[in-house]
N, C-alpha and C positions, 0 to 999 in steps of 0.2 A: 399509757393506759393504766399498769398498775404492775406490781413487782411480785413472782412466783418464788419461792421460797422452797425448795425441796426436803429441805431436815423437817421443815414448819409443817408439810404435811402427810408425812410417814401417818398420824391415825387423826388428821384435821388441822385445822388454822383459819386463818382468816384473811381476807384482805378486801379493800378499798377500791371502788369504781366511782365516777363520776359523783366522788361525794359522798355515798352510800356505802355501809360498810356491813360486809357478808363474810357468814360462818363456815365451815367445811367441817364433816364430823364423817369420820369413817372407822368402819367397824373392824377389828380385829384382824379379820382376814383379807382386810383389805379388796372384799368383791361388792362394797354394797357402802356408798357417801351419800349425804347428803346437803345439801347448799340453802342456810338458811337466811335469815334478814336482819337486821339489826333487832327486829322486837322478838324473833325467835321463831317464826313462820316460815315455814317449809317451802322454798323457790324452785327447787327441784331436787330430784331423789334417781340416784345410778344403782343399778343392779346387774348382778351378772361380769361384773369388769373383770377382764381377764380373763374372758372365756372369747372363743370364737365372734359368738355374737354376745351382743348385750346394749341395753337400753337404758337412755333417760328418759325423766317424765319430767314435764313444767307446764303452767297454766293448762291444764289437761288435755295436752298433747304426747303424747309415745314419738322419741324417738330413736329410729333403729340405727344400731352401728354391727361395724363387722371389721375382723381381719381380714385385709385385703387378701392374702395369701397365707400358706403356710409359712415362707421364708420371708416376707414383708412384716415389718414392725406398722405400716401405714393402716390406719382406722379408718374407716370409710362409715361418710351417712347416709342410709339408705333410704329413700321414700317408694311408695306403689311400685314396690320390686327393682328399683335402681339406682344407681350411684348419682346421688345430689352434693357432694360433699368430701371432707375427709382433712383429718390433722396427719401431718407426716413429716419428719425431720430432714431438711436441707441439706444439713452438714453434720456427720456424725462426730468429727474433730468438737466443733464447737458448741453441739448440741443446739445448733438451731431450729427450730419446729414452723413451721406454714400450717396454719389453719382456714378453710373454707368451710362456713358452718352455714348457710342461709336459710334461713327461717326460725333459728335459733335467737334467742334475745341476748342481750351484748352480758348480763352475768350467767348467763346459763352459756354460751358460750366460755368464757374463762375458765367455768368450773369443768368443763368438756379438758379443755387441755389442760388443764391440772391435774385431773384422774388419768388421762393417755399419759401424761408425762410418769406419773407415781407406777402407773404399771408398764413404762421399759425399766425404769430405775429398779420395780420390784422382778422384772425378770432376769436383767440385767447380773442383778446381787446374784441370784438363784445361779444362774449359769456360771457363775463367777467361782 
C-alpha cells in the first residue's frame, strides 16, 4: 500500500497512495498534523493527539478517537457514543500495528496510523 517512515515524521513527511502523493506537517509539539494533497489542500487536519481523546477532521466529518484505557496503547474510533473501530499493535517485538478504521477514506486512514504510530514512539522516548 505504501511505506511509513518513522525518522521522516518526527515534525511531517510525505508519502505515496495509489498514485497520489500526500504531505504530513506537524506542529512542534507534536499535538496537532495535518495531511495534505499534492496541490497543497488540506485532506485532513488531527488535533489533540496525545491526549485521552482527540479528533480528525476530513471531507467534513469529525472523527472521534480515544485511549482505550489507562494501561492500553490501543486508539479506538468512536462514533454516536461507541466503539466502530481502533489501530492497535499485534506484536510489540516487531512493532506490528492492526488497523480497523471504517468510514474513513484510504489516505485519511494512513495518516490515522502514522500520527498513533509517532505518538507511542513519542511516549515511548519520554518514558525512556
Amino acid at each position: 500500500m505504501t511505506t511509513w517512515d518513522n525518522a521522516f515524521w518526527r515534525n511531517g513527511g510525505d508519502f505515496e497512495l495509489e498514485g497520489r502523493r500526500y504531505e504530513v506537517r506537524g506542529n512542534a509539539w507534536g499535538n496537532r498534523y495535518t495531511l495534505l494533497d499534492a496541490a497543497g489542500g488540506a485532506v485532513a487536519s488531527a488535533d489533540r493527539v496525545g491526549r485521552k481523546r482527540w479528533t480528525v477532521e476530513a471531507d467534513g466529518q469529525t472523527y472521534h478517537f480515544q485511549r482505550a484505557s489507562l494501561f492500553s496503547s490501543e486508539q479506538e474510533l468512536h462514533a454516536a457514543g461507541r466503539r466502530v473501530g481502533s489501530v492497535r499493535q499485534t506484536s510489540f517485538w516487531r512493532g506490528d500495528v492492526a488497523a480497523d478504521l471504517p468510514g474513513l477514506p484510504l489516505p485519511v486512514q494512513v495518516f490515522v496510523v502514522g500520527i498513533v504510530i509517532t505518538m507511542w514512539n513519542q511516549q515511548a522516548a519520554g518514558s525512556a
